[in-house]
C-alpha positions as CSV (number, residue, x, y, z in Angstrom):
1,X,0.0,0.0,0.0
2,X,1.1,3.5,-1.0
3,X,1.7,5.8,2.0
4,X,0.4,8.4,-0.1
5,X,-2.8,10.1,0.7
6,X,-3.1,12.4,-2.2
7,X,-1.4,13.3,-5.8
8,X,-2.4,16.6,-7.4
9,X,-1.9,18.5,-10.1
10,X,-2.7,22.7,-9.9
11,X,-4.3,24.7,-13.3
12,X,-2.4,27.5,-12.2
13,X,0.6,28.3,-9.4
14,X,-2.0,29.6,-6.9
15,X,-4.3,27.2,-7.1
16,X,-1.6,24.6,-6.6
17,X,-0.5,26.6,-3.3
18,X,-3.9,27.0,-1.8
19,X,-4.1,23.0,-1.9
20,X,-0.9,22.7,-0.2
21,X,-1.7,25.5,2.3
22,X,-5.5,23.3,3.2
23,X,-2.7,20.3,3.6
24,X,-0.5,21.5,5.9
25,X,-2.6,22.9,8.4
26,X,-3.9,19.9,8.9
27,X,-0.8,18.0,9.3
28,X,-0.8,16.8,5.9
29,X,2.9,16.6,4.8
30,X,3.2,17.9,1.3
31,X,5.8,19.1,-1.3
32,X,4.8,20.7,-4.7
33,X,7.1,20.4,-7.9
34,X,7.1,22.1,-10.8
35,X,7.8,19.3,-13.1
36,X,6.7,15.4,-12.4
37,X,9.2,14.7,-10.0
38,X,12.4,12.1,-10.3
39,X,13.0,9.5,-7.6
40,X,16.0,11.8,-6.8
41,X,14.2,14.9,-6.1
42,X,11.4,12.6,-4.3
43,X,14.1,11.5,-2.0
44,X,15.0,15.0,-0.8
45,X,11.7,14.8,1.3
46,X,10.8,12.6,4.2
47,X,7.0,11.7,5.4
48,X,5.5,13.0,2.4
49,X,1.6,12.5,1.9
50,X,1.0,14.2,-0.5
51,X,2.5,15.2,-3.9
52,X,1.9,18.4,-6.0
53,X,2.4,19.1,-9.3
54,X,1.7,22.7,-10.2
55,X,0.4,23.6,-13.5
56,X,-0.7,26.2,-16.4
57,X,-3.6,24.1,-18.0
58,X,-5.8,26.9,-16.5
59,X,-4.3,29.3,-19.4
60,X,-3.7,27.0,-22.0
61,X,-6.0,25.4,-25.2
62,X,-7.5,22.0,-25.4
63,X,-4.9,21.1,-28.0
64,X,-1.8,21.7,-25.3
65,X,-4.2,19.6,-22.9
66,X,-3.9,16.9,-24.9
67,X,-0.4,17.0,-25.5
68,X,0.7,17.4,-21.5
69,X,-1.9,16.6,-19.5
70,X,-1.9,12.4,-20.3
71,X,1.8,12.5,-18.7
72,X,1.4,13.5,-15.9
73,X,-2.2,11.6,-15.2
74,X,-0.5,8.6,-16.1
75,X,2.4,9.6,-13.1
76,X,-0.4,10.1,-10.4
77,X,-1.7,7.0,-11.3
78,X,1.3,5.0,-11.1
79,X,1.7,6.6,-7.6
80,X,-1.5,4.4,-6.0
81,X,-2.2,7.8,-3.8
82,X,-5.9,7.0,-2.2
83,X,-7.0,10.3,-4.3
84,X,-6.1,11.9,-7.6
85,X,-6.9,15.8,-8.2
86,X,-7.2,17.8,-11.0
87,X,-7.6,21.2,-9.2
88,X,-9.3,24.3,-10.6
89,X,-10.2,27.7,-9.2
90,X,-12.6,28.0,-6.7
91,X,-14.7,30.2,-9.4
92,X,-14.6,27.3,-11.4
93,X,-13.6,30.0,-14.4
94,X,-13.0,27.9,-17.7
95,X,-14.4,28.4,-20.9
96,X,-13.9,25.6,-24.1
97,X,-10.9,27.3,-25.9
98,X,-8.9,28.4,-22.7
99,X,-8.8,26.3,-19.5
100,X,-10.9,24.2,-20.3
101,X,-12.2,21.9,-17.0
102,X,-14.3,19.7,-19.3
103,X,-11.8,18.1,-21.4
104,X,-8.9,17.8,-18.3
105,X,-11.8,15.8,-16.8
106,X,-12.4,13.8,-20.2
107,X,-8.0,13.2,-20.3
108,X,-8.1,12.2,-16.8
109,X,-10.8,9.7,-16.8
110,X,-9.6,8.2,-19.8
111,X,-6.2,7.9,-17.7
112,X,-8.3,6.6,-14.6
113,X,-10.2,3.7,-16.4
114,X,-13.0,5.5,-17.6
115,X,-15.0,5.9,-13.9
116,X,-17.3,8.6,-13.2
117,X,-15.9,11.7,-11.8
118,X,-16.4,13.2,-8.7
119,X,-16.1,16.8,-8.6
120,X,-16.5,19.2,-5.4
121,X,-15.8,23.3,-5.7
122,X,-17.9,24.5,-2.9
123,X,-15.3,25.7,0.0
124,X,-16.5,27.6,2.7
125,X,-13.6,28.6,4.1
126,X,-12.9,30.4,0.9
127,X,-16.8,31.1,1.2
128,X,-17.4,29.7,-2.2
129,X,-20.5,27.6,-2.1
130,X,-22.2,25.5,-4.5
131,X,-26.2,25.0,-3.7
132,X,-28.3,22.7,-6.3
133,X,-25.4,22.8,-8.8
134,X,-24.9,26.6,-8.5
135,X,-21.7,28.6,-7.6
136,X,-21.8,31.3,-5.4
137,X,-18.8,33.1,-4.3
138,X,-18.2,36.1,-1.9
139,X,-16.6,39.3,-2.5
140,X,-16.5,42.2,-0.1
141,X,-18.3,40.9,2.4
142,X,-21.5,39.8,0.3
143,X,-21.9,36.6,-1.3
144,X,-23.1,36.5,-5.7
145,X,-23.9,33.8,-7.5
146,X,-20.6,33.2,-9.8
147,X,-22.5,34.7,-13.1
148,X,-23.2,38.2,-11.3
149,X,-20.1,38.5,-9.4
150,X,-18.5,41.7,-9.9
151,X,-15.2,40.5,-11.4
152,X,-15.7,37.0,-11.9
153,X,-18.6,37.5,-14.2
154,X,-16.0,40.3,-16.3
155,X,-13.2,38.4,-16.2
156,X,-10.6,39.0,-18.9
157,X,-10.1,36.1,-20.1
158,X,-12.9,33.7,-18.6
159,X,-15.7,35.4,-17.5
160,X,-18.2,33.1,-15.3
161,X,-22.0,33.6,-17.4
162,X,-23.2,30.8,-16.1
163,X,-23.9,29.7,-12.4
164,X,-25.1,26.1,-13.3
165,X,-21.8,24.7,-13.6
166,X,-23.5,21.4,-15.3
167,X,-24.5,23.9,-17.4
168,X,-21.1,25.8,-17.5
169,X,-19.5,22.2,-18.3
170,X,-22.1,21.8,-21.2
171,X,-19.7,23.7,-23.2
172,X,-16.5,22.7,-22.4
173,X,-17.9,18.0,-22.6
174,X,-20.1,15.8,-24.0
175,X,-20.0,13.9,-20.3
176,X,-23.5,13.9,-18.8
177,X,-23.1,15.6,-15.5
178,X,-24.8,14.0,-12.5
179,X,-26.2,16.2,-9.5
180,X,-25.8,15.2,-5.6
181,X,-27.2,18.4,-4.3
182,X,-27.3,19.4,-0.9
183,X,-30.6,18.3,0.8
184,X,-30.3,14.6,-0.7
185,X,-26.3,13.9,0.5
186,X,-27.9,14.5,4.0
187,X,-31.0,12.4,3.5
188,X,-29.5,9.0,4.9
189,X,-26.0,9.7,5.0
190,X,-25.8,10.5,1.1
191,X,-25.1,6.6,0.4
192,X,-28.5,6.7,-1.9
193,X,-28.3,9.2,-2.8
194,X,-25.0,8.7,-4.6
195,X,-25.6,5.3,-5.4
196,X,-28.3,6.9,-6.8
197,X,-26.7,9.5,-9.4
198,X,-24.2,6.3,-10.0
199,X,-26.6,4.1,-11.2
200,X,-27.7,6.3,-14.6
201,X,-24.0,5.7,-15.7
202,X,-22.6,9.7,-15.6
203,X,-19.5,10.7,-16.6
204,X,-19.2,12.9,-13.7
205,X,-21.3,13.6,-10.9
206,X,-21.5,17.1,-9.1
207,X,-21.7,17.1,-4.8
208,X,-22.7,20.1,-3.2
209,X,-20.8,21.9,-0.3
210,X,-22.5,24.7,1.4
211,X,-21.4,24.5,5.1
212,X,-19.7,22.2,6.9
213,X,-22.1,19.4,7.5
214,X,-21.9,19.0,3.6
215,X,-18.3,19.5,3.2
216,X,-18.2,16.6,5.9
217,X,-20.1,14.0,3.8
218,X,-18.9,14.9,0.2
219,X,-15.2,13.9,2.1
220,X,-16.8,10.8,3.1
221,X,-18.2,10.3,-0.1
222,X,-15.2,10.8,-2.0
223,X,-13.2,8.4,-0.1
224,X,-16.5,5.6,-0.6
225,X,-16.1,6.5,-4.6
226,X,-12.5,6.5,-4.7
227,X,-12.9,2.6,-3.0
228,X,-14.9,1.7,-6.2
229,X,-12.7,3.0,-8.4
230,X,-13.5,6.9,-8.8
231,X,-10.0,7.6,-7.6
232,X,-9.7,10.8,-10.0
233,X,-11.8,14.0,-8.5
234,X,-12.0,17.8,-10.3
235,X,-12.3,20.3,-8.1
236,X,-11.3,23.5,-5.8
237,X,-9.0,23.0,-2.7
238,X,-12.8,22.2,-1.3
239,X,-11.3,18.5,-2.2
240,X,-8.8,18.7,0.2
241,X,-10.9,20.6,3.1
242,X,-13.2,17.7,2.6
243,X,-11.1,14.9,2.4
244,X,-9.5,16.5,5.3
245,X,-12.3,16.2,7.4
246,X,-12.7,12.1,6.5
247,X,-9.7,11.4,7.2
248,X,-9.1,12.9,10.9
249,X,-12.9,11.2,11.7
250,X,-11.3,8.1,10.2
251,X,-8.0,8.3,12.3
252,X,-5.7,8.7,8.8
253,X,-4.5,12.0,10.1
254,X,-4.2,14.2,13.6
255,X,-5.3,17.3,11.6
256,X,-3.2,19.5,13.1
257,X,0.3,21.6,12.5
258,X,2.5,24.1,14.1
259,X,4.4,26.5,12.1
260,X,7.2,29.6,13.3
261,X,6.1,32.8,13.4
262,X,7.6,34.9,10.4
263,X,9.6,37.8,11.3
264,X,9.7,41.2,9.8
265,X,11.6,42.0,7.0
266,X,13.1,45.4,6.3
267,X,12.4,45.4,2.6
268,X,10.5,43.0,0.0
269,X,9.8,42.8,-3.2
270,X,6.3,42.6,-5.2
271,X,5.8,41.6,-9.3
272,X,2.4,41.9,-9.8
273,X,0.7,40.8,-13.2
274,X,-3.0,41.1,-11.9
275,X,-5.9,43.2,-13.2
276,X,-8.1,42.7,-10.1
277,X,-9.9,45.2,-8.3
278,X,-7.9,43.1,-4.9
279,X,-4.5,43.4,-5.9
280,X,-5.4,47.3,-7.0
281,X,-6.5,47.8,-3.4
282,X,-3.6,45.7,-1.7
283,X,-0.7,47.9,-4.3
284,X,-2.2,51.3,-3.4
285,X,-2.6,50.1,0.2
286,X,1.3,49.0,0.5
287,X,2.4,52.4,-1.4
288,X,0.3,54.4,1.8
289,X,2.6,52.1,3.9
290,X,5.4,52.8,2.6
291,X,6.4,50.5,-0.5
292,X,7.6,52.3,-3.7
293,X,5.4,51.5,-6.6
294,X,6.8,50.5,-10.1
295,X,4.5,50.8,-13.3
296,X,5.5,48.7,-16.0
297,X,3.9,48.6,-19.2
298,X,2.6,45.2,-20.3
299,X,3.3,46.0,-23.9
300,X,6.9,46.0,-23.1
301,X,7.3,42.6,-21.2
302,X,4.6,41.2,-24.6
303,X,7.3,42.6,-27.0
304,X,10.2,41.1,-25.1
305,X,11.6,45.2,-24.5
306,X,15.0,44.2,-22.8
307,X,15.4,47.5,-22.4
308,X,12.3,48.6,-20.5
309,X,12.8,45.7,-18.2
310,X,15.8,46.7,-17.3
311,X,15.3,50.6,-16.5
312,X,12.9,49.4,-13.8
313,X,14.9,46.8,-12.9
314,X,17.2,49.5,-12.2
315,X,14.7,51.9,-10.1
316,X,13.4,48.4,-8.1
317,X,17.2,48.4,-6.8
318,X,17.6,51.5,-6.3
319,X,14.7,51.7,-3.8
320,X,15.5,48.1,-2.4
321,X,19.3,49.2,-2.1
322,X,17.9,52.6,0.2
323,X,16.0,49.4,2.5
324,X,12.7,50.4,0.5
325,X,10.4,47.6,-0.3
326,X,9.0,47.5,-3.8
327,X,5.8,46.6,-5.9
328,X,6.1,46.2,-10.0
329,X,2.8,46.5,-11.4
330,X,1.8,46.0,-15.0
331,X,-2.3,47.0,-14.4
332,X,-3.9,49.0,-11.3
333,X,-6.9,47.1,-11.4
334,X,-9.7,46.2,-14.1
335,X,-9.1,49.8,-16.0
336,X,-5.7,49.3,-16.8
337,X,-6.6,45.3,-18.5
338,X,-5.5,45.5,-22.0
339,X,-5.3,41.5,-22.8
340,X,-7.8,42.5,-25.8
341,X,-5.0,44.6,-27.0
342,X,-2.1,41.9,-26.4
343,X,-3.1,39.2,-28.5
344,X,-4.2,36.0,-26.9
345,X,-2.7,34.0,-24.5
346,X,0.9,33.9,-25.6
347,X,1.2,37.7,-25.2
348,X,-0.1,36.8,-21.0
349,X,2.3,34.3,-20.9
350,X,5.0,36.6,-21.8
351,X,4.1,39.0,-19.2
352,X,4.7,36.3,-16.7
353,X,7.6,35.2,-17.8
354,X,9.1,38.6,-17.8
355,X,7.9,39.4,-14.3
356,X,9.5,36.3,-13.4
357,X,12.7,37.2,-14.7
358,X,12.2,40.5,-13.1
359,X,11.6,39.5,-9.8
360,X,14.9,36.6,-9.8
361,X,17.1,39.8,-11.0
362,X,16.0,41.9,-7.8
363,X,16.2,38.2,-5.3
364,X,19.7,37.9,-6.7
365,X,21.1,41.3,-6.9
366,X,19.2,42.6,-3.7
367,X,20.2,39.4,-1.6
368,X,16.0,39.3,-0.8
369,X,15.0,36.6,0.8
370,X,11.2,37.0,0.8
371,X,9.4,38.0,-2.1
372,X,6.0,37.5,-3.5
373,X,4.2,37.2,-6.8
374,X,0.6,38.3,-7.7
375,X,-1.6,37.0,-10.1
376,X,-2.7,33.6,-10.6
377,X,-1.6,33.1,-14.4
378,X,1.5,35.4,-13.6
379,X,2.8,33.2,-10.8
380,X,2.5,30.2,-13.0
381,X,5.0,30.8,-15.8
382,X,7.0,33.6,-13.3
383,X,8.2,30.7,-11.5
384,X,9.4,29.1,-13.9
385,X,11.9,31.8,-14.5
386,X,13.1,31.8,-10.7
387,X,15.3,28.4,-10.7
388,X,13.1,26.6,-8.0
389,X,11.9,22.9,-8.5
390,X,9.5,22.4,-5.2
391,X,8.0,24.0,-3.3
392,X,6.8,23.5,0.8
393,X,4.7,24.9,3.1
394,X,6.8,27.9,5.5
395,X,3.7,29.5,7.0
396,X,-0.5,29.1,5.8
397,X,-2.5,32.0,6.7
398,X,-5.6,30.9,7.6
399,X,-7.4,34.6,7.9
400,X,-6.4,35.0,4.0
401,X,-6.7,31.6,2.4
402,X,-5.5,30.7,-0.7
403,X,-2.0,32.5,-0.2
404,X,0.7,30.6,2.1
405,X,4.1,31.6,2.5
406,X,5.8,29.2,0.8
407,X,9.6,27.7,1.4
408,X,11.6,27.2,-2.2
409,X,13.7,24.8,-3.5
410,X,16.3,25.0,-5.5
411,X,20.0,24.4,-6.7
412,X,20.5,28.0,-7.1
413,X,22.1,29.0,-3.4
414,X,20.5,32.3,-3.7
415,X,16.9,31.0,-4.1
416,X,16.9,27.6,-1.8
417,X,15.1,28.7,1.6
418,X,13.6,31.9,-0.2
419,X,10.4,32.7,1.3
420,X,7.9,33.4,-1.1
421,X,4.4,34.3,-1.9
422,X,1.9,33.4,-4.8
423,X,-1.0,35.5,-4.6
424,X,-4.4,34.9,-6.7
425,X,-6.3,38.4,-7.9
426,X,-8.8,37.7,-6.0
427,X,-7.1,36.2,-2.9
428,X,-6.2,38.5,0.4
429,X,-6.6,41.5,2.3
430,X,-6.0,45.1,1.8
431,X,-2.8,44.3,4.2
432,X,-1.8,41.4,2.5
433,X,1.7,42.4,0.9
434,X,2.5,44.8,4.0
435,X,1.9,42.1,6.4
436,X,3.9,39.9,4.5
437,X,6.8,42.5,5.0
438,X,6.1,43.6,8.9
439,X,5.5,39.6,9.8
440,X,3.1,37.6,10.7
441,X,2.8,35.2,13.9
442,X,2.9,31.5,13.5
443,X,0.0,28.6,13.1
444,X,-0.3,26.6,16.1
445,X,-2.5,23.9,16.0
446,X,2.0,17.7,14.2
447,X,4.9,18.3,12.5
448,X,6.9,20.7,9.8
449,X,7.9,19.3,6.9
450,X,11.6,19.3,6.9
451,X,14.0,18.9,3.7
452,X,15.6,15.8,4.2
């Protein structure tokens, strides 16, 4: 039997965080690679239970799906983990040419022997709830179902029209879509009613989560599936909050962790990529506080402009050389989002790749050692431009889910044992980068996860 309680593998950077962040406070040891790890790199970590891989399928077409999703399927499966995740945004944003959920979950249950699909996205503690099949997700302190959210339902690239996400997956797979909503998985422990939605042979089948009573059972229930053979699940880090909760009523975990405290840092450094209305409020709230803030044109970092990357380059350490922290923006919210005008995806990409590139210059050359990304597509291909292989978990913050401090790895002196950040547009507080710079205090609540 495999020791492994989980394998994953993230749409996006942040995505793949926030599932090792609902991990580790639990006690669930976890390391997340960029690449399908070797057995070499494997053996670098001791009392793993869980293995990431963190992705960009959330930005890519169904035709790069195809081509590099199979892979690494094929890997989790070989791994015998009790569960296997394909794990989206919590806002469950996709549409059929770009991020497309509905053919990752037709590539994955190919992989996984053609059994139906659970899939769970409601996550209260990231107050996303699914009710009768319907997202709703909070913003500001008031909950909207996922079509009339204020920047969900505009969002750039993928904006959320559709609450129904059966509906929502209509477009994206043939797969008929079974329901298990709310009211019927507490009728009788949910055993019928699951057994129920089974028996009418779907490709997938839908739980609801609404509270924790539901979250509860749809744990439970994914465990019973994954026993007959649905071992491949689609969802938010709700999959893990739920499984979570099975497995410390079942005795598989303790379900609780203890991290350090992080100290205060005299300067940081922020590349930001996001158009959000969030990350707009959290930049102009760190300038207030003291951060020097960077503009950066987007058409710059699109065209490949050397040039322009390095003149801020050269303000960034400036500032960061007088013990100033610094933010690197390419939008200040919604009104500065000119994707339309960049091209399609590859243009994105770009920008994340150069903010990347950016934000390893100023690490190296500033001796940093904290820094944080925003942006949930940026962080995905900035990463890969910062030398790291894996990342662990260095501090959750459970009153802004979604957005650990993370611990890197790498073979680059300069960046192993960086503390960094990956931040989602939506995800965080107005203090979120200036309390990543003053400190924050420490989890209490098993075990770190140390490097062997």
């Amino acid at each position: 039997m495999s020791p492994l309680l989980l394998t994953y593998y993230g749409d996006d950077l942040t995505g793949s965080t926030d599932v090792m962040e609902a991990l580790a406070l639990r006690g669930v040891e976890t390391a997340l690679f960029l690449d399908v790890p070797t057995p070499e790199r494997l053996a670098g970590f001791e009392n793993l239970r869980a293995i990431g891989i963190a992705g960009t399928s959330r930005s890519q077409t169904p035709d790069w799906m195809d081509a590099n999703l199979p892979p690494v399927f094929r890997w989790m499966a070989a791994q015998r983990a009790e569960i296997a995740h394909y794990k989206v945004c919590s806002t469950f944003d996709s549409a059929p040419a770009v991020g497309s959920i509905g053919r990752a979950l037709e590539l994955g249950r190919a992989v996984f022997a053609d059994t139906p699909v659970p899939i769970v996205v409601g996550a209260p503690q990231l107050r996303r709830y699914t009710a009768f099949g319907e997202l709703h997700a909070a913003f500001r302190g008031e909950t909207f179902r996922i079509d009339r959210h204020p920047v969900m339902s505009r969002h750039p690239v993928t904006p959320m029209r559709e609450a129904d996400l059966r509906r929502h997956l209509a477009a994206q797979t043939s797969l008929p879509v079974a329901l298990v909503d709310a009211p019927s998985l507490l009728s009788n422990g949910g055993d019928a009613a699951v057994d129920a939605a089974l028996a009418a042979a779907p490709g997938a089948i839908l739980i609801d989560v609404l509270d924790g009573t539901t979250q509860a059972e749809a744990g439970r229930q994914l465990r019973r599936l994954a026993g007959r053979g649905s071992r491949f699940v689609v969802g938010s880090s709700g999959v893990e909050y739920a499984l979570a909760a099975a497995w410390q009523s079942a005795g598989v975990i303790g379900g609780t962790s203890r991290f350090a405290p992080l100290a205060p840092r005299e300067r940081i450094a922020v590349v930001s990529g996001s158009c959000s209305p969030t990350t707009e409020r959290q930049i102009r709230h760190a300038e207030a506080q003291g951060f020097v803030a960077l503009a950066l044109d987007p058409r710059a970092l699109a065209a490949g402009d050397a040039a322009a990357l390095d003149g801020v380059a050269s303000l960034a350490l400036g500032h960061l050389g007088a013990g100033r922290s610094v933010v690197v923006h390419t939008a200040l919210g919604p009104a500065d989002d000119i994707g339309a005008e960049l091209g399609g995806p590859d243009a994105r990409h770009a920008i994340g790749r150069g903010l990347g590139r950016l934000q390893a210059r100023l690490v190296r050359e500033a001796g940093l050692d904290r820094a944080v990304v925003a942006g949930g597509d940026t962080s995905s291909h900035a990463l890969r431009e910062l030398g790291i292989f894996a990342l662990t978990p260095r501090l959750p913050l459970p009153d802004t889910p979604g957005s650990p401090v993370c611990r890197a790895h790498s073979d680059e002196p300069g960046f192993d044992e960086l503390e960094i950040a990956f931040k989602g547009g939506q995800i965080g507080d107005d203090d979120y980068f200036v309390r990543l710079r003053d400190g924050s205090e420490g989890t209490a609540s098993a075990r770190m996860l140390h490097r062997a």
